[in-house]
C-alpha positions as CSV (number, residue, x, y, z in Angstrom):
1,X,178.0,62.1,84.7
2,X,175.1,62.4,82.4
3,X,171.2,62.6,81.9
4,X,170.1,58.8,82.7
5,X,171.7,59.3,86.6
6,X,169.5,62.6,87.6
7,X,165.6,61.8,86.7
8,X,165.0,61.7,89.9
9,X,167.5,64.0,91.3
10,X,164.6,66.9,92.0
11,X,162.2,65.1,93.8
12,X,164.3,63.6,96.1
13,X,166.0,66.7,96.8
14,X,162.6,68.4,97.7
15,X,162.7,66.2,100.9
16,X,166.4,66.7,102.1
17,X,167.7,66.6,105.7
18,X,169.8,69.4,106.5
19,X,172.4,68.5,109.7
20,X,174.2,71.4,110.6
21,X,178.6,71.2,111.7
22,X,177.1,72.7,114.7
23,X,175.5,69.3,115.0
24,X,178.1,67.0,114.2
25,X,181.6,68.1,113.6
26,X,184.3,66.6,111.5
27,X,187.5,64.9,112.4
28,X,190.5,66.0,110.5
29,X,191.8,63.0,108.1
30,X,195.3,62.8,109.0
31,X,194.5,60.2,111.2
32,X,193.7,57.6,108.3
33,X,196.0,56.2,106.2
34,X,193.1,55.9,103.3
35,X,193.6,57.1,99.5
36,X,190.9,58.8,98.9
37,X,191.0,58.5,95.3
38,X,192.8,55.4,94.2
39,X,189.5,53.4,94.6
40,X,187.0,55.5,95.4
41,X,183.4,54.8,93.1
42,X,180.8,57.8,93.1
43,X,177.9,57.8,95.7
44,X,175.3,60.1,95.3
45,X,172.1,61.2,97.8
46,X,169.1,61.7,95.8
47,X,167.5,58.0,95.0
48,X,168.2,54.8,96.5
49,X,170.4,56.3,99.4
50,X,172.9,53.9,100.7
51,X,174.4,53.8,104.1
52,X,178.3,54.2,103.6
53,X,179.3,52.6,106.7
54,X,177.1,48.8,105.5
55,X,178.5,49.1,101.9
56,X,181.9,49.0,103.3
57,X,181.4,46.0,106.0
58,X,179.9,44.4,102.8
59,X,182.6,45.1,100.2
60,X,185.5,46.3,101.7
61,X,185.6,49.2,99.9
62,X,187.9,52.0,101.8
63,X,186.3,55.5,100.0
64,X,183.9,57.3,98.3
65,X,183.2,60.3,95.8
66,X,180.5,62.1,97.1
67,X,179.0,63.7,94.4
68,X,178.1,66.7,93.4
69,X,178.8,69.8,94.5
70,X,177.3,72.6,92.4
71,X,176.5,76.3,92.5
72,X,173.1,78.0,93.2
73,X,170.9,77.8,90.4
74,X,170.6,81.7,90.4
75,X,174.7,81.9,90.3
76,X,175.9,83.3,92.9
77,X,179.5,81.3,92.9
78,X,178.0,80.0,96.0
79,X,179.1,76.2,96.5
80,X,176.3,73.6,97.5
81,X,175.3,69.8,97.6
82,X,173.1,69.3,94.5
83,X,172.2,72.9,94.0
84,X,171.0,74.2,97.3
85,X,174.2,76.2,98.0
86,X,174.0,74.0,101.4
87,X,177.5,72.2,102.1
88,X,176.7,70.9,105.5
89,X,174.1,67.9,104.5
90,X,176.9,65.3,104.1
91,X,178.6,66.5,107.4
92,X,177.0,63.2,109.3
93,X,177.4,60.9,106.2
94,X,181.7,61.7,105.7
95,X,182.0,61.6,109.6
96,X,180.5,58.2,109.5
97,X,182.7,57.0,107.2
98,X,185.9,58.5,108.7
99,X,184.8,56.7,111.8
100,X,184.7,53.4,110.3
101,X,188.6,53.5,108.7
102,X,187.9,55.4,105.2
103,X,187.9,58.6,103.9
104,X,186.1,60.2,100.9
105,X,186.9,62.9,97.5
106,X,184.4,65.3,96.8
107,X,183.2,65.2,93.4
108,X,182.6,69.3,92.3
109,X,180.5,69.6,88.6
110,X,178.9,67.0,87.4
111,X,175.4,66.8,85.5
112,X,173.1,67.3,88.0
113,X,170.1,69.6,88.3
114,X,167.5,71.8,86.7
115,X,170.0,73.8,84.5
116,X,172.8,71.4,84.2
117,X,174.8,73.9,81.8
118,X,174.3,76.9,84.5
119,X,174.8,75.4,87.4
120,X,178.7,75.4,87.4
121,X,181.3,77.2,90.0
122,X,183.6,77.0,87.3
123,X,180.7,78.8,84.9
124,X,179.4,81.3,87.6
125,X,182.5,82.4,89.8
126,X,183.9,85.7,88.0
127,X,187.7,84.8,87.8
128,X,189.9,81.8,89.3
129,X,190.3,83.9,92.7
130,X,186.7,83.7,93.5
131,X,186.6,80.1,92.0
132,X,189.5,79.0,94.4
133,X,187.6,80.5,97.0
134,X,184.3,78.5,96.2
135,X,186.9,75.2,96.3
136,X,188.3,76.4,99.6
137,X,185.3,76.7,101.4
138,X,183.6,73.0,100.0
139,X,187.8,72.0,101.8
140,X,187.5,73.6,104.9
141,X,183.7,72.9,105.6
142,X,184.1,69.2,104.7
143,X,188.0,68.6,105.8
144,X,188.7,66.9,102.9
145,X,192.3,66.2,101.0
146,X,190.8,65.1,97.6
147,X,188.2,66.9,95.1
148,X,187.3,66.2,91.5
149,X,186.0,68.3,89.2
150,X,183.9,66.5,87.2
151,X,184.0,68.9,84.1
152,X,180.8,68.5,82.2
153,X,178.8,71.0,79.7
154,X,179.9,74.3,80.2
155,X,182.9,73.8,82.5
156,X,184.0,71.5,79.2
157,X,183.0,73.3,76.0
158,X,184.5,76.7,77.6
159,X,188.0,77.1,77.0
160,X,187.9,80.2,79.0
161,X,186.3,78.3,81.8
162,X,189.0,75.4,81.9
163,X,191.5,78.6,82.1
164,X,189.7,79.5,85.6
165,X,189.8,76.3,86.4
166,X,193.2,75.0,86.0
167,X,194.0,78.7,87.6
168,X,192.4,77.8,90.5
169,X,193.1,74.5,91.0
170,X,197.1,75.8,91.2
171,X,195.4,78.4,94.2
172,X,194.1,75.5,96.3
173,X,197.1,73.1,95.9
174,X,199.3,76.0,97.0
175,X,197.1,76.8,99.8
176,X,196.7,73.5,100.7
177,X,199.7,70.9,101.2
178,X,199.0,67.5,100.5
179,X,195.4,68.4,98.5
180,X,195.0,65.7,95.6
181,X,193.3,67.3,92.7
182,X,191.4,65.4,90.1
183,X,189.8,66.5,86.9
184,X,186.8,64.1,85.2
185,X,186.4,64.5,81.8
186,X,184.5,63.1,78.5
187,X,186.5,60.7,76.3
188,X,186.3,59.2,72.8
189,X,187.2,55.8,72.8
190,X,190.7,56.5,71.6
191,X,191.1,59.1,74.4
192,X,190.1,62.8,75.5
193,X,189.6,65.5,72.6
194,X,188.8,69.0,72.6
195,X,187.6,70.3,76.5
196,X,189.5,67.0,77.6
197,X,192.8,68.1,75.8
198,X,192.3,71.8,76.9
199,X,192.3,70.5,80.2
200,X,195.5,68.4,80.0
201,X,197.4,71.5,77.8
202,X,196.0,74.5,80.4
203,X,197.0,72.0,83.7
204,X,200.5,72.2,82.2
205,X,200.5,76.4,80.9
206,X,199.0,77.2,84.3
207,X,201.0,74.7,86.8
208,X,198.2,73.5,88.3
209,X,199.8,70.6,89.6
210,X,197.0,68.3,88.7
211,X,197.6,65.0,90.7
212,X,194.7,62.9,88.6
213,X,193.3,63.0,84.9
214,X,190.7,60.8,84.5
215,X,188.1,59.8,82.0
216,X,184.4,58.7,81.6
217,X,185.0,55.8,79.3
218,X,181.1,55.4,78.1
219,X,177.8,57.0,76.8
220,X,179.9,57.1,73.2
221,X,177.3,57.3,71.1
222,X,179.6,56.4,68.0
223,X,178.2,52.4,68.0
224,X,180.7,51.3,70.1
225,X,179.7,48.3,72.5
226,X,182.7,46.7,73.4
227,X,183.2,49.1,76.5
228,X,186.2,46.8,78.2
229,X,188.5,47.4,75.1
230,X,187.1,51.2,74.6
231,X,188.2,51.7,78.7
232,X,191.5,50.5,77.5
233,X,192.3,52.5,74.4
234,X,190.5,55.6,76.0
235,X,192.9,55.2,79.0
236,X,195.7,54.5,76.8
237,X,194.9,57.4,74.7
238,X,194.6,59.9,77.7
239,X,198.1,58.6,79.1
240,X,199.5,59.3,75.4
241,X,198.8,62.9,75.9
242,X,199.5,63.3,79.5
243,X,203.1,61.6,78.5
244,X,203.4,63.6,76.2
245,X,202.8,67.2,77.5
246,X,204.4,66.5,81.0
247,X,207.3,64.5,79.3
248,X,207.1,61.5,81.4
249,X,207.7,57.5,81.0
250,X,205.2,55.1,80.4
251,X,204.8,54.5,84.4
252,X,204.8,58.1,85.8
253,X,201.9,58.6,83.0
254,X,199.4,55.9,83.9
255,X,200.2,56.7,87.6
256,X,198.9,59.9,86.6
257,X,195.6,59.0,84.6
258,X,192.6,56.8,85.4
259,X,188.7,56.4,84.8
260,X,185.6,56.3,85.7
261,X,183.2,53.7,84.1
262,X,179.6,53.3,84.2
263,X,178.2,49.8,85.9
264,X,175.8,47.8,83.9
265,X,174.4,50.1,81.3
266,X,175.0,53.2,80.0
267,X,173.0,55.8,78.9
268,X,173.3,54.5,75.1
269,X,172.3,51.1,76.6
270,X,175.8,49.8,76.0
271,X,176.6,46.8,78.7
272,X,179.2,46.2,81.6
273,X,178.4,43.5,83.1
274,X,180.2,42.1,86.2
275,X,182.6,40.3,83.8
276,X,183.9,43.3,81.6
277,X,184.1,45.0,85.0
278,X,186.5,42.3,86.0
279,X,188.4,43.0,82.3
280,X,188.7,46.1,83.1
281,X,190.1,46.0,86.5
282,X,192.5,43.6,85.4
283,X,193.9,46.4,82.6
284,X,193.5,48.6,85.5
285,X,196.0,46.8,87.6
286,X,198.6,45.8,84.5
287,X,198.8,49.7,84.2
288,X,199.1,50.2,88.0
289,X,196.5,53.6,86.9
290,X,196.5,56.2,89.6
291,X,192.6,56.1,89.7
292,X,189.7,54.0,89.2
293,X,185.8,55.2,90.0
294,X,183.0,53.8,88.8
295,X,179.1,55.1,88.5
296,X,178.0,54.1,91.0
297,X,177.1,52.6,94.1
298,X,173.6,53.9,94.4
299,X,173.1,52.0,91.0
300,X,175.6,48.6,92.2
301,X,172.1,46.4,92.5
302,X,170.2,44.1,89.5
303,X,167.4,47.0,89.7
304,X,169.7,49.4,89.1
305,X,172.4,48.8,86.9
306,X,170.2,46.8,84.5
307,X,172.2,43.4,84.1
308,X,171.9,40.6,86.4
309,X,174.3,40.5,89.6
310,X,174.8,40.2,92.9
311,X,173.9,43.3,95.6
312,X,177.5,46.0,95.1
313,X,179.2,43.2,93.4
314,X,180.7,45.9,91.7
315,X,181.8,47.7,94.8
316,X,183.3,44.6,96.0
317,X,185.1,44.1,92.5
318,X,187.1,47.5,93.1
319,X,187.4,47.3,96.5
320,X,190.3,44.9,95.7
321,X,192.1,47.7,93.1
322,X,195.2,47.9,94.7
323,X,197.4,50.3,92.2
């Protein structure tokens, strides 16, 4: 997720609340019945802080993707909320939300922080043991079945780096039974190229087992503004290649593939309003896509995603993404 979303991420980290496991522990998630993926927009901690359990009496929504989980700004492979190498702050917030019926995925990358092309386990961790050991701990700590990698900057221009990663992505999924992995990646409008398609080619060299490939369909920068029918031939585009290098039908593909678009606008100031979001969801469902996200709630307000709406009308929108 890119520049527009973090302005504000410093100063609002410079007043965080740290709440210990010793303080609140974590159930284990076999009890829900939840995907924590399928329908699962991004929710973030560092401006206009929303209370999980409200947003989903109001929408209906089921899960979240807490995002981000990056190293320590020094490097030190050391895996953190938002760069402070802290992993308990969202102890309270995921326990809540188990509590109330749904379950969350744990978004790992993204482009948050002071030195957004630094701050990267997949970067900073010296081979994919030490990276799958990074992963295991943000699993253990927060009990979760579901993390993304959201590969951004370094962790998608490195094709060295998407090696470690794939690598350790097959560590944790054989460590882990039942762990749904997800990678997040950059897309032209006609689907993923060069880190993207890395990605996809190492997932199959390395058997990572990759459950979910997903894309950002927006932030182009190539003049396109129709971002319902650029969702739609970036999707199809990524499900071309995912067909093609794991030799699967039509179905198995886009059961395998998904997005994550940006409500209202982008950072290019290109538009998705409530009714594209609708277009989209509707392609979304033809497809019967394995994934669908969206950035994000924090932003799901007239204030915040820039085009007139109603309070997490776009929340309530996916909520109702079945598959």
């Amino acid at each position: 997720m890119r520049k527009l979303r973090y302005a504000l991420a410093a100063a609002a980290l410079a007043g965080a609340t740290v709440i210990t496991t010793q303080q609140i522990q974590l159930s284990p998630v076999a009890q829900t019945a939840v995907d924590p993926a399928l329908n699962s927009p991004y929710l973030y901690d560092w401006e206009n802080k929303q209370d999980p359990v409200k947003v989903m009496a109001a929408t209906g929504i089921k899960s979240f993707t807490l995002a981000f989980i990056t190293d320590k700004p020094n490097g030190q492979c050391t895996p953190g909320w938002d760069n402070t190498g802290d992993l308990t702050r969202d102890v309270a917030k995921i326990a809540a939300i188990r509590a109330a019926g749904g379950d969350v995925t744990v978004s790992i990358g993204g482009a948050t922080g002071p030195n957004i092309q630094k701050n990267k386990l997949g970067v900073n961790c010296a081979d994919a043991n030490a990276l799958a050991a990074a992963y295991q701990k943000v699993i253990d700590t927060l009990k979760v079945t579901a993390i993304d990698i959201d590969a951004e900057n370094e962790e998608y221009k490195d094709l060295a780096v998407i090696d470690k990663i794939t690598k350790a992505l097959k560590i944790v999924k054989d460590d882990n039974p039942g762990l749904k992995t997800v990678i997040t990646v950059p897309t032209t409008k006609n689907g993923p190229i060069a880190g993207g398609t890395e990605f996809i080619k190492k997932a199959k060299s390395n058997n990572s087992n990759i459950d979910l490939i997903t894309v950002m369909p927006f932030d182009f920068y190539d003049g396109t503004s129709d971002i319902p029918a650029a969702t739609r031939t970036a999707v199809d585009g990524l499900k071309k290649q995912v067909q093609d290098t794991f030799g699967l039908t039509d179905a198995e593909a886009y059961k395998r593939v998904g997005f994550s678009g940006m409500n209202g606008k982008d950072d290019e100031g290109k538009i998705t309003d409530l009714n594209g979001w609708n277009q989209i969801l509707a392609y979304a469902t033809e497809k019967h896509v394995g994934r669908v996200s969206f950035w994000s709630v924090n932003r799901d307000y007239t204030s915040g995603s820039g085009v007139p709406q109603t309070d997490l009308a776009f929340t309530k929108a996916l909520a109702g993404f079945t598959g």
